[in-house]
N, C-alpha and C positions, 0 to 999 in steps of 0.2 A: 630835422630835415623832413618835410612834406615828401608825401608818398605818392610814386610817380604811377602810383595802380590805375587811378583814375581814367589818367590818359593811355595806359595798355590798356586797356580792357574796353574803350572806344575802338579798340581796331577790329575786334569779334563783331561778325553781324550779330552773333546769338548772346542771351547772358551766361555770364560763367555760373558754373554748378560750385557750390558749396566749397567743395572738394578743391578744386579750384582757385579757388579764394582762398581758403586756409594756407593754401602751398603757396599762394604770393604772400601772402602775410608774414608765412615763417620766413619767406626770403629778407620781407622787410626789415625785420627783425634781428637782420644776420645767423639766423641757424641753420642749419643743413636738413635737407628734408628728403623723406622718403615717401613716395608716394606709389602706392600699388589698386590699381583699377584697371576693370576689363578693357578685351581690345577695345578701341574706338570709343572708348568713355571722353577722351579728349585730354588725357596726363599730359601728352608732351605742349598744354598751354602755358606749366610750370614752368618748363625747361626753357619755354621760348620769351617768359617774365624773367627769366635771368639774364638772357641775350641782352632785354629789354636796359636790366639792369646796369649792366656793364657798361655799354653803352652811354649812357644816361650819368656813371660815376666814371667815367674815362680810364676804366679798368679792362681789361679781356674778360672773352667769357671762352674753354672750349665747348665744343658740342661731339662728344663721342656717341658712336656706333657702332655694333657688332660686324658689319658687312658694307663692304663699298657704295653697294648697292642705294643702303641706305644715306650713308653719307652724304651721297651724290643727291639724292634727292631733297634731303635735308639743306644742303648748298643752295641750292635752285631756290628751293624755299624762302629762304632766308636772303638771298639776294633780291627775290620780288618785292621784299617788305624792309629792309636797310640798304638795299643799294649795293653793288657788287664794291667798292672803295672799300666799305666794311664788315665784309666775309670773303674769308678764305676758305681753302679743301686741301687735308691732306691726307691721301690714303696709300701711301707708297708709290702708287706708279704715278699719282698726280697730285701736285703741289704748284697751288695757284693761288696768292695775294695770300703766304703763309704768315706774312707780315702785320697781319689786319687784326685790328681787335675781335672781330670774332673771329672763332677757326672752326669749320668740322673735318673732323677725322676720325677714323677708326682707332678702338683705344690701345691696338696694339702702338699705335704711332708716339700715340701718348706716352706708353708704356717707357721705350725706348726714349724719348724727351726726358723721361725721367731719372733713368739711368745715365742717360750722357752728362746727364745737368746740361741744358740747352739754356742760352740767355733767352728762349721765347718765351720760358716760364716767368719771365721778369713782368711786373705788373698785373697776375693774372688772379680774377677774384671770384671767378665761377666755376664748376667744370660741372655739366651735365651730363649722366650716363644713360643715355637710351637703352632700354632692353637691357637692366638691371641684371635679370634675371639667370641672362644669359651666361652667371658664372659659373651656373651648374654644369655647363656645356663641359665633358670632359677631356675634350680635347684642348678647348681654348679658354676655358672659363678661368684661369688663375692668373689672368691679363687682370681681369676685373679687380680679384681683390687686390695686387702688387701695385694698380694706382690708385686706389681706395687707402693701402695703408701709406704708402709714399707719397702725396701728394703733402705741401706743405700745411701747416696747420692752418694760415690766414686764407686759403680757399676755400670757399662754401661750395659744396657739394650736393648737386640735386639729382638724387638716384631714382628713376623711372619704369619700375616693374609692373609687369602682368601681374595679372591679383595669384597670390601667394598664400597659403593656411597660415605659414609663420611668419610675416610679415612684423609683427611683433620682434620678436625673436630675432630677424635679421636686422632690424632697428635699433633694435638695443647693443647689437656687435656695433652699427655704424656708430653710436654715441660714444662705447668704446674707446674710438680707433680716432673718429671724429671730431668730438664734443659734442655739442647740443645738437639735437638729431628729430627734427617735429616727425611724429611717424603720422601717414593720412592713407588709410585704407576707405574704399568705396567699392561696394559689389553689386551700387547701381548702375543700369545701362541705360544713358539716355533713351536710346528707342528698344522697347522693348524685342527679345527675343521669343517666338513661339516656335516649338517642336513640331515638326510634323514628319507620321510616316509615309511613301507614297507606294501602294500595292493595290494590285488589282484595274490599274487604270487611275486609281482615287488617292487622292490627298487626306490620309485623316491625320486629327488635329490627334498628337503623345498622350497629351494630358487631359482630365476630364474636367474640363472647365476652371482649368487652374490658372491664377493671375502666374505669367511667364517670368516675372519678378521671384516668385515663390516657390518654385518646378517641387511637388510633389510625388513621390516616385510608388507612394500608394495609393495615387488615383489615376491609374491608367484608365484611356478609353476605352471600355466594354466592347465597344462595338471593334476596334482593333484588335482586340486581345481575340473574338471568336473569328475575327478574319480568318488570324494565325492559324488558330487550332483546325476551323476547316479545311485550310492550306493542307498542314500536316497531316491531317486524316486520309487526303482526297490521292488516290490512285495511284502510284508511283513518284510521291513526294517526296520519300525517303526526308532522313533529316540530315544534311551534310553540314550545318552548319557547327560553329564552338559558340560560348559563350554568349555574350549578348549580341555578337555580330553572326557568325555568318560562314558560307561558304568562299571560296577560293574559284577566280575565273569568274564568267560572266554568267552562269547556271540561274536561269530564272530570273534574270533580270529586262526590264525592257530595255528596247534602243534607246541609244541618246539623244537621238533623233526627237522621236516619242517623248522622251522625258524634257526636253526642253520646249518641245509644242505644248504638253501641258500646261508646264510652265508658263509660257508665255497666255496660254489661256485665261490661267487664274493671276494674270497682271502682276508675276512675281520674279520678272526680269529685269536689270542683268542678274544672272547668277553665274559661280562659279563653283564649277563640280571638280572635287577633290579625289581625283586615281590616285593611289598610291602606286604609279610605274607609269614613267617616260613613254613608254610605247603604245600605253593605254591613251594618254594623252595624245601623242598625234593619231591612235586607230580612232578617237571622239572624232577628231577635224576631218580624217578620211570619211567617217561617215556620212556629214554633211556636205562633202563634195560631191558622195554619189547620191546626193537625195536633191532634189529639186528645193529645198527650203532657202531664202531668203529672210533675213532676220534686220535688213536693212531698206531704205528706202532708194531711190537713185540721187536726190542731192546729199545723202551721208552715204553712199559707194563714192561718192565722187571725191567727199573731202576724205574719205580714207586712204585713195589712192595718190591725194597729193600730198596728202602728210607722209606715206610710205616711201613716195617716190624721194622729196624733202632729205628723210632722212637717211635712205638707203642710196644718195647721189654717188657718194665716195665713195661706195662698196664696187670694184670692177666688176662689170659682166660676168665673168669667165666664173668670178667668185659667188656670184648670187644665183649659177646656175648648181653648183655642189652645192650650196647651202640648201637648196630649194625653195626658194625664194618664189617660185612663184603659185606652188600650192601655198603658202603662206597669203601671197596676199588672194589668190582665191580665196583662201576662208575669211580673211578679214572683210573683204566686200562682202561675204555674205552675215559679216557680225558673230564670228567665231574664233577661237583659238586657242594654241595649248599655251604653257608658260612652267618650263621645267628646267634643271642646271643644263642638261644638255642643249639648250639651243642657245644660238650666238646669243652674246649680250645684249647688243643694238636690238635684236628682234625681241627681246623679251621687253627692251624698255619701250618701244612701240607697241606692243599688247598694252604694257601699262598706261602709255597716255592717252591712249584711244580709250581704253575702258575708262577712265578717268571723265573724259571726254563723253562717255556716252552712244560712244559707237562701237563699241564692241559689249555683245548680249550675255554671251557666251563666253566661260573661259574655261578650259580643262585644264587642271594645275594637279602638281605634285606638292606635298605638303610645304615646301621650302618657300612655298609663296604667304604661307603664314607669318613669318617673318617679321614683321614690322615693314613691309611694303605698306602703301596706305594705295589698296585697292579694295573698298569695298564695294558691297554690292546689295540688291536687294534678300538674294534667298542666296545662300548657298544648299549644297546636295552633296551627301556623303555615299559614293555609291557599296562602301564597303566598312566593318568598323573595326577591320580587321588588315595590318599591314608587314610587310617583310623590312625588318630592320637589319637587313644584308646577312643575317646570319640564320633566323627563324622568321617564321608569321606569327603574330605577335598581336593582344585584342589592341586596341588604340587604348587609351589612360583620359580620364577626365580629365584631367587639364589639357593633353592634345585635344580633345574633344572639343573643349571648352575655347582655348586658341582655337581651332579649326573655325569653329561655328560663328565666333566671335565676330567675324568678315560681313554677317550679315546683318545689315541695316545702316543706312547712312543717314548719320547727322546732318540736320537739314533739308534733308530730301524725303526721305520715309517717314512716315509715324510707327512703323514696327519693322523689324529683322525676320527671317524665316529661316529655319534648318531644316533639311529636310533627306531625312534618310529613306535610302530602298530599300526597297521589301526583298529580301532572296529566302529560300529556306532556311530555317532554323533562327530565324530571328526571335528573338525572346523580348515581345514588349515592353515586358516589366523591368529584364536588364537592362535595355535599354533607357527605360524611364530613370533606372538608378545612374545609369553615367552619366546620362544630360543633368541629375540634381547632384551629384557629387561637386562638395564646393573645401575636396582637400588636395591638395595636391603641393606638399611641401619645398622649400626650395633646399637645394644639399650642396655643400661646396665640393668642386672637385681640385683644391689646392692643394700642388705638393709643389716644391723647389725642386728646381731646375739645373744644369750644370751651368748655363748662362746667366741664372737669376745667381747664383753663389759666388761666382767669379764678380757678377755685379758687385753684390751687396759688401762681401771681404773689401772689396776693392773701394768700396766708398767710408764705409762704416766700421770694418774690422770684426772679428766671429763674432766677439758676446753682443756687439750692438745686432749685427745680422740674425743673428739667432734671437733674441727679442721682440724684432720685425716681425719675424715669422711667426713666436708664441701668439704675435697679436694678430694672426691669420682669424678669418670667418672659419676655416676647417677646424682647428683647436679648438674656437669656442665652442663649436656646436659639440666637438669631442667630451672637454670637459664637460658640458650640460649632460653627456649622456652618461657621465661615470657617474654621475650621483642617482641615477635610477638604476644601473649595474652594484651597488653597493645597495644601494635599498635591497637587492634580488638576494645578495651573498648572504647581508642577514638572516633572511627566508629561508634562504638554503641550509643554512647552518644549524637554524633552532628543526630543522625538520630532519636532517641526519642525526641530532640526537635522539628524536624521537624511533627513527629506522633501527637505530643502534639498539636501542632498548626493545624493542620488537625480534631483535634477531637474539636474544639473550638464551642463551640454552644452560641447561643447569648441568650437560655432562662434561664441559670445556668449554674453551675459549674457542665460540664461532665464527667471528673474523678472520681466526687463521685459519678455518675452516675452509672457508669461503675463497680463502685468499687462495689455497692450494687448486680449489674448483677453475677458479680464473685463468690460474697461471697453466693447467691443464688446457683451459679454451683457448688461452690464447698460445700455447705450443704448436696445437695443433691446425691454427690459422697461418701461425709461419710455416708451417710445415708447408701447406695451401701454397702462400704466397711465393718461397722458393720454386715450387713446382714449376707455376705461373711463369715466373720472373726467367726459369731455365729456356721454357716452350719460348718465349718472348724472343730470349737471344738466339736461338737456334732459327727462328724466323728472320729476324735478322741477319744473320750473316748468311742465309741462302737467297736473301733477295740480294745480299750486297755482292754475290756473286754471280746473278744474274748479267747476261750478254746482248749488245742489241741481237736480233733473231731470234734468241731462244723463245721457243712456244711455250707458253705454260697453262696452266687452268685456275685461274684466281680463286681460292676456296674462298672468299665471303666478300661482303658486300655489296651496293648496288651493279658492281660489273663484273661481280662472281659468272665464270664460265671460260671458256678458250678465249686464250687473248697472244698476240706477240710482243713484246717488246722493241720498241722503237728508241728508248733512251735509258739505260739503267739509274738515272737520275741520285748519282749519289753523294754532289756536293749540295747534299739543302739540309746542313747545320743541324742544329739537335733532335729534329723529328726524326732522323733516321732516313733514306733511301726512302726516295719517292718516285720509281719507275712510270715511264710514262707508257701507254699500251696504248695499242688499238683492239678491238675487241671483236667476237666472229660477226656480231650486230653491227658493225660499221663505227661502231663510237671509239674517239680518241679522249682517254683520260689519264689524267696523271694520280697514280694508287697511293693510298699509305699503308705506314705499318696496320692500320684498323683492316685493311683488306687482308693480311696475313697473322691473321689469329697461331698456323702451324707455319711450319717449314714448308718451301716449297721447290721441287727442283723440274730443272727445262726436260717435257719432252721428245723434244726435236728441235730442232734448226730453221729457219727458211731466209734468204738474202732479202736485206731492204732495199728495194730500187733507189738508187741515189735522186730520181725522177721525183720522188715521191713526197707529195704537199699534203701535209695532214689537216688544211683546210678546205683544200677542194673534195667534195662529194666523190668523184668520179673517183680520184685517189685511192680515199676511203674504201668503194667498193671494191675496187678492182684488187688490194692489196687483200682485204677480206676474205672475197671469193680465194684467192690464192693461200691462205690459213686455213681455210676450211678443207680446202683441196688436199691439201699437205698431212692437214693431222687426220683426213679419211686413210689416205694411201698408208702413212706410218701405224694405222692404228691407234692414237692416240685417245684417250677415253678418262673423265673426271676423276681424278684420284680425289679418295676420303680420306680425311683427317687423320692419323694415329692418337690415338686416346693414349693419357700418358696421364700416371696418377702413384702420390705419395704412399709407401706403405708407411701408418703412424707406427703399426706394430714391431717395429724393426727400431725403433728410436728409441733410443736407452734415456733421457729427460722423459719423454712421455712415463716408459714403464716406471720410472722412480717416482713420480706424480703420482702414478694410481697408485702402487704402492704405500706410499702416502696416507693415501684418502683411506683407502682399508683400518689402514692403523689408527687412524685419527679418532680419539674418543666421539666427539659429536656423530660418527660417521652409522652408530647404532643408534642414534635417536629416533625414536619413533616419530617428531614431529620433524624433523628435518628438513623434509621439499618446504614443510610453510617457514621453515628460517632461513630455507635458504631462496624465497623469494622475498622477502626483506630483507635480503645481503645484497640481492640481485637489483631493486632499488636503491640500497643504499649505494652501492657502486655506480651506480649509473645519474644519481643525484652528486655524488662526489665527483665522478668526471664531471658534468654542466658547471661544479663549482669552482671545479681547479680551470676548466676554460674562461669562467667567468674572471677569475682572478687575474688570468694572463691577458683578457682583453683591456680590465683594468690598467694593470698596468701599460699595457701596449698603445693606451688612448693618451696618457696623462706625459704629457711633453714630447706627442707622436711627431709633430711639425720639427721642432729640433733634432730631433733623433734622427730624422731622415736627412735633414739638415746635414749633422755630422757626416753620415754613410758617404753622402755626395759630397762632401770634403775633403773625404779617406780616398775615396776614387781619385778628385780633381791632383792632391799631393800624389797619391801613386802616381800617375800620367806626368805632374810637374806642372801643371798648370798654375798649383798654388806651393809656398812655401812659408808653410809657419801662416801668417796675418799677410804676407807679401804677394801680392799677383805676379806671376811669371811673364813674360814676352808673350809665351805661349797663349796665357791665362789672359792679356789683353786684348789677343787677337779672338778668343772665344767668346768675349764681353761683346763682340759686334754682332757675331750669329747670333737669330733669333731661330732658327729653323728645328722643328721638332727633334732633327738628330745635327743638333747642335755640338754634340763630341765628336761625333766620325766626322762632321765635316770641320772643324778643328785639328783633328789629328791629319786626312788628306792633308791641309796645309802643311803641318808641321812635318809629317815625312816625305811632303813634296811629289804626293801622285800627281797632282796638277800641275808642275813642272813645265812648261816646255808645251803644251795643248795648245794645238790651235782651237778659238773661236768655236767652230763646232763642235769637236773633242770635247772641248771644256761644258758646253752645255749639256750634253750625251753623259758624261760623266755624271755631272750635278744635279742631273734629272733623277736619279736613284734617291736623293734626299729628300724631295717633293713630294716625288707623285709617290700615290698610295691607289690602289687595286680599288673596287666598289665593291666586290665580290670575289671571292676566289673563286676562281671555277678550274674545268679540265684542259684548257686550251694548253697547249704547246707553250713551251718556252718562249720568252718575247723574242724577238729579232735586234741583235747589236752589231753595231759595226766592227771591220778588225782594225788591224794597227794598235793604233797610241792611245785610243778612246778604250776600248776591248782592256787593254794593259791595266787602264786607269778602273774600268770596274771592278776588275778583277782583285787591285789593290783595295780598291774599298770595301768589298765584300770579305776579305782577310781583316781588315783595322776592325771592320763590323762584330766579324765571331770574335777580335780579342776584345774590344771593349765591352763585349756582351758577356767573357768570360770573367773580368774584373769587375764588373757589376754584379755578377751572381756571387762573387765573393763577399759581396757587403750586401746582398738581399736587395740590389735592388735589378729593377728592369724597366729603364727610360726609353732605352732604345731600342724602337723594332728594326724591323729586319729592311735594307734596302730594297726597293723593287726599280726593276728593270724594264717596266711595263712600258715606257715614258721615252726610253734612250734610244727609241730607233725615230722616234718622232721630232724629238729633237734632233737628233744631228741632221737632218732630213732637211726641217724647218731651216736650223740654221744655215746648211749649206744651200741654201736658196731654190729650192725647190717649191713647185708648188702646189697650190693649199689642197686641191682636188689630187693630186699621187701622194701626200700624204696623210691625207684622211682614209684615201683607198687602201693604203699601204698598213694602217695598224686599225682602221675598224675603231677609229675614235669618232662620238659626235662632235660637231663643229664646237659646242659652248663648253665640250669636258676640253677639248683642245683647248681653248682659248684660255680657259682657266689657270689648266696645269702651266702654259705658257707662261702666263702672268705670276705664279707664284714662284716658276724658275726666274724671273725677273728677277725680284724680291730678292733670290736668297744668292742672283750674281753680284747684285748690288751689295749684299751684306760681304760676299768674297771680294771683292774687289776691295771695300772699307778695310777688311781686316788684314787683306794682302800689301795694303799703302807701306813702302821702307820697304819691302822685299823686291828690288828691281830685278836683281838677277834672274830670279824664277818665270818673269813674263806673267803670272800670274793676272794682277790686277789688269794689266793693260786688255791680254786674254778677254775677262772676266767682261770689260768694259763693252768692249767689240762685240762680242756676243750678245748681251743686250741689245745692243744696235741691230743686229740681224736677226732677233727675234721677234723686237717690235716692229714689224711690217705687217702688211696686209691686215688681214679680219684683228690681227693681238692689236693694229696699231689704231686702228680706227674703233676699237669698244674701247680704249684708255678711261674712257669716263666709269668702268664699272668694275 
């Protein structure tokens, strides 16, 4: 059969690269391919020769993606160039012409296609996975490999990664699992990329004359490097920076303003500068609304304002004024804008087509626009290379770097890409010349089995074929691959404590036992330590756990060490212990932990909490302050210090028989002694590393089933499963896909959601969803009472037992529900609207819209799994609710 490349490849205005070619070739050929090349190298022409294919052999093809986002865009794609007859979308909340030989959808959809055994998989001879890559991702990444190993054998598989160190390596699992598996790595960039740093006003070029194909990290530009150093010399520069990046805040840096008039001087726009923080992004847009800058001409204000107007028709008034809508399109008329998860969808997908488009200059982005969005540009600007991963600031990694930067230069339009980072203190040119040339950045599976993927797999398959599945996980293999250099070590290890052994030989007795008694002396006397500890610990605890709202205390440590009252003794929060919430003489309200109470602490004094009193309002805060400070003047209240509390070893009868011991012990008179007994002291410490090593060994070599079984032993304790049989129970869990897919299987089965109405039920089910961004000190969320209140309350009980039965078997799938979500819901659903309950919990419009959308998802999975349960009201509940969620801003971004 004639190869239909000919005529694909007529439809690129450009010619395909090499790479390119190979990867339609292998298609030709029926094998499955892997193809890893940088952003914007042009991979996904593979993926869209196999559309081509399918097509062409009256087969399906899908097109999965990590994120709706893309999907939708991928759709759109694909419809301009086959005709919308023959592409569909489905990404949970949209499902459009799911019928069609081709489908995009996100590959959880797939996933679950899989599982059901769906007749749509009938005829199907391609599936493409965009953003391969993406199974590292440790939240969602084990979507990836569960349709990589279940997919039928007669589908050809074209996997489409960012370039990868081990590309190899994860090729050779795909042949595995597979069969024939063409691997095509390419770490060329059509248009080149050049580093530059921008300080002092000036753009200099990273590298010193280096071809940007090559990035050299030992020919920095001289003349850069003495920039630095004068920087750092001159006059109150201090160095605040870390690592190859940098300081924190805006410290030395110029406006954005500034940086983007540069920019546009040296002809290196659009570009998009990457904040890492939401707020930074729209403080960029604010800038340029107070600057007189113009980035646009008046017949492109004009077609931006009727594309915006176009798109934002269906958004009502009342709602485009909370959204703020209309510094939005101010910035956009002047060719600027942010583009972060917090703003509505619809406005982000407007940024995008506009920039697409060429009328937007400017973009301020949060890294999640790295993505596989296809917004490039000419320069990107990294204002920082250093980022807050919700827990620390953190330097960026060469391959984020690499993603990041990647965005610059577009095919077709450019002859080269520009990166271009800012200068602040403590930049280290050279570091940084070493992260822009680092070309490792491996990829790591984060698969484990799931209580939904086991009730699956029993349920189709039975254990031993289930647990076979899993042996032939990407996690395993890379397992085993690493026991055979953990055994190389053990070797090592082995012929080198003989050597230790022979070094510690003493001619007056046996000095192992010697040694042995030394040990067992240190380490008495570390228990001794650790009891002490462990006593102060509980005595801390239980005088916080009888802490009272009013009581005044003086927090001994931490950042809000000092006089504080207690406004909540916060003592239902599960195994951390009592986590008091206070307000403090400083005005601030935080919620403390145990790390705040190193000792014991007790109240001294009382003062009544105004029932008035809003621990978000400022005035509150003071007014209640003032009145602590007032209180613990008059009472005399004043910082109590710590009591120092400490082991006597000499009082302990094991210690004194130890030394005793060691007196008597023949070696104990050797004149060389200290020197044998620092070759015991090696050899113990090479023998621990070796007995760790052994238990990693073993711990690697059938880790996938092992974990396997635990979640089995759970699933039978619970009754989900019995024996190889799936329970009632057990099929109603096969429907949940929701990260705490057991708690909300159990709700069901002990029937918290009973009898909820509609908004109940969402307020409820919000707890399984949403998940915090951050912990921080705010006050407890706000819930509703009644039937919703009852139903949390029930959940958060199902939560500490099945959290208790999991640590019975080692494991920990389930975190902890948050409440952060259920005042917004039941809000939402009970019809309220969008401006009192954005004002109401201090959510942005696009975190709103999101969390919405994923309660969708998982009412739609309760309602599935509820079908045959009439009497409960459940499903019908479950149904309704959806319907009165999708409104307004959720119902009108469906597309993303």
């Amino acid at each position: 059969m004639a190869s239909p490349f000919p005529q694909f490849s007529a439809l690129y205005p450009f010619g395909l690269d090499e790479f390119q070619v190979q990867g339609c070739a292998a298609l030709d050929e029926g094998h499955g391919v892997l193809v890893a090349a940088p952003t914007g190298a042009g991979k996904t022409v593979v993926g869209e020769y196999a559309v081509f294919l399918a097509l062409e052999r009256g087969r399906k093809c899908f097109y999965t993606t990590p994120i709706k986002a893309l999907s939708n865009q991928k759709y759109a794609d694909l419809v301009r160039r086959h005709g919308a007859a023959n592409v569909g979308l489905l990404t949970g909340d949209n499902s459009i012409n799911g019928d069609a030989p081709v489908v995009v959808m996100t590959t959880e959809v797939l996933r679950n296609m899989l599982y059901a055994g769906s007749s749509a998989l009938d005829g199907l001879g391609f599936v493409v996975m965009d953003e391969v890559h993406y199974l590292a991702d440790r939240f969602r990444g084990a979507v990836w490999e569960e349709v990589i190993i279940h997919l039928p054998e007669s589908v050809q598989l074209v996997s489409l990664s960012a370039t990868v160190s081990n590309a190899e390596e994860f090729g050779e699992w795909l042949e595995t699992v597979r069969g024939q598996t063409t691997i095509i790595v390419s770490e060329h960039r059509p248009v080149p990329l050049w580093q530059h740093v921008l300080a002092g006003g000036r753009i200099f070029d990273l590298y010193n004359g280096v071809d940007p194909e090559t990035p050299d990290a030992a020919r920095v530009n001289p003349e850069l490097v003495r920039f630095c150093r004068m920087e750092e010399r001159a006059p109150g520069s201090g160095r605040r920076g870390r690592s190859a990046g940098v300081g924190r805040g805006r410290s030395g840096l110029p406006s954005r303003v500034d940086v983007v008039e540069r920019l546009d001087a040296e002809g290196l726009l659009p570009a998009i500068t990457f904040i890492f923080s939401r707020a930074g992004c729209e403080g960029a847009v604010q800038q340029f609304l107070r600057s007189n800058i113009r980035l646009l001409g008046q017949d492109e204000r004009l077609r931006v304002r009727a594309h915006v107007t176009a798109r934002t028709a269906d958004i009502p008034r009342e709602d485009l004024n909370v959204l703020g809508f209309h510094d939005f399109l101010d910035g956009l008329e002047r060719g600027v804008a942010a583009h972060h998860a917090g703003m509505l969808p619809t406005f982000k997908e407007i940024v995008e087509e506009l920039f697409v488009q060429g009328l937007v200059k400017a973009v301020f982005a949060t890294e999640t626009l790295a993505l596989g969005i296809n917004m490039p540009a000419r320069s990107v600007v990294l204002e920082s290379l250093v980022k807050w991963n919700g827990e620390a600031h953190v330097d960026v990694t060469p391959g984020e770097y690499t993603q990041l930067t990647g965005r610059a230069g577009r095919r077709g339009i450019d002859i080269e890409g520009h990166a271009v980072v800012l200068y602040r203190p403590g930049l280290d040119p050279r570091a940084l010349a070493g992260l822009a040339s680092t070309r490792t950045y491996p990829l790591r599976s984060s698969f484990k089995p799931s209580y939904n993927m086991a009730v699956n797999l029993v349920g189709q398959v039975g254990t031993a074929r289930a647990r076979a599945l899993l042996e032939s996980s990407f996690a395993q293999f890379q397992a085993d691959r690493a026991v055979v250099g953990l055994t190389r070590q053990l070797r090592r290890n082995t012929e080198a404590l003989a050597g230790y052994k022979e070094s510690m030989t003493c001619h007056l007795g046996d000095f192992e036992e010697y040694a042995g008694l030394r040990r067992a002396l240190s380490d008495r006397e570390a228990e001794l330590s650790r009891q002490n500890s462990a006593s102060r610990r509980a005595a801390a605890a239980s005088a916080v756990e009888a802490l009272k709202v009013g009581d005044i205390i003086t927090v001994p440590a931490g950042r809000r060490s000092g006089l504080a009252v207690v406004l909540d003794p916060g003592l239902d929060t599960g195994k951390e212990g009592p986590r008091p919430l206070v307000l403090t003489a400083e005005r601030q309200v935080a919620r403390l932990s145990m790390l705040d109470f190193p000792v014991a602490v007790e109240p001294q004094g009382w003062m009544r909490i105004p029932k008035s009193f809003n621990p978000k309002s400022p005035q509150s805060r003071r007014d209640l302050a003032s009145a602590l400070r007032t209180k613990a003047g008059a009472e005399g209240v004043k910082p109590t210090r710590p009591r120092r509390q400490r082991a006597d070893a000499a009082d302990d009868a094991e210690i004194s028989r130890l030394r005793a011991a060691l007196r008597r012990h023949p070696c104990h008179g050797c004149e060389d002694r200290e020197n044998h007994a620092r070759w015991a002291e090696r050899y113990w410490r090479l023998q621990r590393e070796t007995d760790q090593l052994e238990r990693r060994v073993r711990g690697r070599t059938n880790s996938i089933a092992r974990t396997f079984d635990r979640v089995c032993s759970v699933l039978t304790v619970l009754g989900y499963l019995d024996g190889e049989r799936v329970t009632d129970p057990g099929r109603r869990l096969a429907r949940i896909y929701s990260e705490l897919d057991l708690v909300a299987a159990e709700c069901l089965r002990e029937g918290v959601w009973d009898g909820l109405g509609p908004a109940d039920l969402a307020c409820a089910a919000s707890l399984l969803v949403y998940e915090a961004r951050i912990s921080d000190d705010a006050p407890p969320p706000r819930v509703p009472k009644g039937p919703a209140r009852e139903a949390i309350e029930r959940t958060m009980r199902i939560w500490l037992d099945t959290h208790s039965i999991e640590g019975d078997y080692d494991l920990d799938f389930q975190r902890e529900p948050d409440t952060g979500f259920a005042w917004a819901a039941y809000r939402w659903a009970s019809g309220h609207r969008l401006e009192d309950v954005l004002d109401e919990v201090g959510l942005p419009a696009g975190d709103f819209v999101r969390w919405c959308k994923q309660l969708i998802d998982l009412l739609g999975q309760i309602a599935d799994a509820a079908a045959g349960d009439q009497a409960s009201g459940v499903r019908e509940s479950a149904r309704s609710a959806v319907g009165l969620i999708r409104r307004g801003v959720v119902a009108y971004t469906s597309m993303t």
